[in-house]
Each structure stands twice: as C-alpha cells, then as structure tokens.
N, C-alpha and C positions, 0 to 999 in steps of 0.2 A: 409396267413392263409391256412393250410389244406382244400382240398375240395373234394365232392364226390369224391368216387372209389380210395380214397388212404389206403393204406395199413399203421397200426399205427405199429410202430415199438415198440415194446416191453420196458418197461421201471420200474422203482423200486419206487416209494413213500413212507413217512414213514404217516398211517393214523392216526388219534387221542388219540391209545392207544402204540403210538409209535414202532409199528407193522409196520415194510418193506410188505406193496403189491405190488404185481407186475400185468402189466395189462396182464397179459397171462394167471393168474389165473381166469379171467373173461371169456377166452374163452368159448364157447359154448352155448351161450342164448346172447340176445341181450344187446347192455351197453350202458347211458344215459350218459356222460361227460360233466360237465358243471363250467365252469371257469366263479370264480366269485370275486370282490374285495378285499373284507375285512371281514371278521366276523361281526356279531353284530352291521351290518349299516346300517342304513333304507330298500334301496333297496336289500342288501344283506341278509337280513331276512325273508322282504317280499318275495324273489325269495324262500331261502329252505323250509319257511313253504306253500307257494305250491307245492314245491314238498313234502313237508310230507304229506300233506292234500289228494293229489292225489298220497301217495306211493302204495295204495293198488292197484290202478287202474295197476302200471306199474309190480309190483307182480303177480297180474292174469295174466298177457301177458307174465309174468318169462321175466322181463325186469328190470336189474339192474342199480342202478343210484349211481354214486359216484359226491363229487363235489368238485372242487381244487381251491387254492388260495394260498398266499404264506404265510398264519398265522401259526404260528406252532404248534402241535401237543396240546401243552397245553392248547392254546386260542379255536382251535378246539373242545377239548372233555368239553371244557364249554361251548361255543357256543352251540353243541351238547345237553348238558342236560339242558341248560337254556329254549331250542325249542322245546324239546322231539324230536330230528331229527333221525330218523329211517335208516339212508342211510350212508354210507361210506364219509368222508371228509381225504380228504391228503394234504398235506404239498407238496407245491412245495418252499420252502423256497432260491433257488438257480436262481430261476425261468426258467430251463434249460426246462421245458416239456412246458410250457408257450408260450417260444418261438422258441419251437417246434412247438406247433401247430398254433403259428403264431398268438397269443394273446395278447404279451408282445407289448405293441404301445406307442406311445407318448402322453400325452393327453395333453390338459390344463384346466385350471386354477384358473376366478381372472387373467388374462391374462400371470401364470406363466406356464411353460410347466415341466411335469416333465412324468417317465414313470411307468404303469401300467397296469393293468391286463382289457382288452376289456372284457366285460360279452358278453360270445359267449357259444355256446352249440354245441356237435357233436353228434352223433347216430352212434355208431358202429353194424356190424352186428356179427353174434356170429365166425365172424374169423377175426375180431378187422378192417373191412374194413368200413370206411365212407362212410353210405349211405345219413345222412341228417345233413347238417352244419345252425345254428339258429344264425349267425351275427347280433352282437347289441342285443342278446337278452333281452323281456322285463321280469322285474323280476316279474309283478302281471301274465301274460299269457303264459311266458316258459313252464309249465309242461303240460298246456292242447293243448297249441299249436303240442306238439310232441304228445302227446295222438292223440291226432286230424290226422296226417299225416301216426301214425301207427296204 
C-alpha cells in the first residue's frame, strides 16, 4: 500500500459520465481518494453518503473528494443519482490504479478466497503527495475521521 510522502504518479480514469480524468487535473487544493467495493452495497453507500453529508464540510476547506472502485461508468452515474452523490466516482474497471495504490488484496470469504478492492482512503496534498493513508477504512466514520485530522 502506498504510504505517507509518496509522490501519486499521474494516471487517467474514465468518471461516470464516461469522461477520461486525469489526477493532475486535481493538482492545486487538496484531494480525498477513496477506494471502495462495489456500488450500491451496504457498506459502500453508507461510506459515499457520508461523504455526501459531510461534502460541504471538505468544500469549505476547497478539499476535493473522488471515489474508485472497479464499477463502470454506467453503474456509477446510477449509483450517483440514486444517492444524490455530489463528488467524482471513476472507474478503475482494469484494476491497474487499485494496485497501484496497493488496495487490490486477497480476501475471503465463506472460507473461499477471491481478490478485491481493500476500502482504504488517501489524502493528497495539492501536488498529489500523501500525507494521510485511512487502512481498512470504516465506511459509517471515513469522512469525519479525515475532517477530524485536517
């Protein structure tokens, strides 16, 4: 896993309205990344609509929050308007940025083992450098936790 004082190497995603972002566009204000399962699954809703709930909070602070997972673009901009989600979702659908940042792991099961997305969160600062890594994050305290440290 990525951890403090690394430098994020630049990379391309396509977000929900099938729009290539790229994270250098983000340079210059701070950026919330947070890698999460599935769309539309318990804990993976409970995480975005705290962060929707608390988006204003990370706006006053001109702190921008996208979140990735490897759904694709279409399940994304439902997801998105089923929640009211305010915030940037992308497609890691190759899972290449995933295990980049060292979130694509093994889990299990039901005692089968298969591999997937660790819900982890990073904090870049506005020249894409990690200053705070949220391993295992939880999906009901994620947004205030980093509120809380910034």
């Amino acid at each position: 896993m990525l951890e403090v004082g690394t430098i994020v190497n630049d990379f391309s995603l396509l977000d929900s309205e099938g729009n290539t972002r790229k994270l250098s566009e983000f340079y210059g204000k701070p950026l919330v990344i947070y890698f999460y399962p599935k769309d539309d699954t318990p804990g993976c809703t409970t995480q975005a609509c705290t962060f929707r709930d608390q988006y204003e909070d990370f706006t006053s602070k001109n702190i921008q929050v996208i979140g990735i997972s490897k759904d694709d673009p279409i399940k994304h901009a439902a997801f998105k308007e089923k929640y009211n989600l305010p915030f940037i979702l992308l497609s890691d659908h190759e899972s290449e940025i995933c295990e980049y940042f060292g979130v694509w792991v093994e889990k299990s099961m039901y005692g089968k083992k298969y591999m997937g997305i660790q819900r982890a969160t990073f904090v870049l600062d506005a020249q894409g450098i990690i200053t705070h890594v949220f391993q295992k994050a939880s999906p009901e305290n994620n947004a205030q936790d980093i509120l809380n440290v910034l």
